[in-house]
N, C-alpha and C positions, 0 to 999 in steps of 0.2 A: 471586380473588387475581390481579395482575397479573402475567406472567411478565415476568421480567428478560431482558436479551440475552442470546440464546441465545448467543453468541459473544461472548468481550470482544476490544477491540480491539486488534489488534496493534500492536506502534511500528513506528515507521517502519525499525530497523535490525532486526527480528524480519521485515518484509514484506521488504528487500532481500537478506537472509538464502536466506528462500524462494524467491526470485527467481533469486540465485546455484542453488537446488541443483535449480530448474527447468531451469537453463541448462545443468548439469550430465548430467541425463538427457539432454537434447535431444543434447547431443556424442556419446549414446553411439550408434554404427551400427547396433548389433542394437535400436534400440526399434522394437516395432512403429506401424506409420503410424497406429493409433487413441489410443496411448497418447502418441505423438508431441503430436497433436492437442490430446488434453484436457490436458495440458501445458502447452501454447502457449496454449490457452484460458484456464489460470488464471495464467499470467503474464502476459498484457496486463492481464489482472483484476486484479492485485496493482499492475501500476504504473498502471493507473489510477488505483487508492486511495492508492500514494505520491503522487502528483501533486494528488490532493484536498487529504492532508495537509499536504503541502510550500506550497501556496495559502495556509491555511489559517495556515501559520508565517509565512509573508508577510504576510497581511495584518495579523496584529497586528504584527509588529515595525513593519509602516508607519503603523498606526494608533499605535503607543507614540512613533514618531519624530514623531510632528505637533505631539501634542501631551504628550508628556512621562508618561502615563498609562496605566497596566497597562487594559486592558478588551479585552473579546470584538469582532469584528468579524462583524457580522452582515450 
């Protein structure tokens, strides 16, 4: 049997979410500098993946503006 995604995908306003409450730990002074780190780790990680998605909303709106046409941009 084939396993499904182990993880479904987050939206884009669920990832900036996490983002904000990354940025939240990181203000606070007493984090330790390893927890600091995996932190910072996973928020470049997170806007990375906004940045995938956010392409990804671009290029269909520019592919629907060409030519008038709902479809995937591959």
């Amino acid at each position: 049997m084939a396993e499904s995604k182990a993880k479904k995908e987050l939206t884009l306003e669920q990832m900036l979410d996490n983002i904000d409450e990354i940025i939240e730990k990181l203000e606070d002074e007493d984090i330790p500098l390893e927890e600091a780190f995996a932190e910072y780790s996973k928020g470049v990680k997170l806007v990375g993946e906004c940045n995938k998605k956010v392409d990804r909303v671009e290029k269909k709106v520019q592919k629907l503006l060409e030519n008038g046409e709902t479809e995937d941009f591959e």
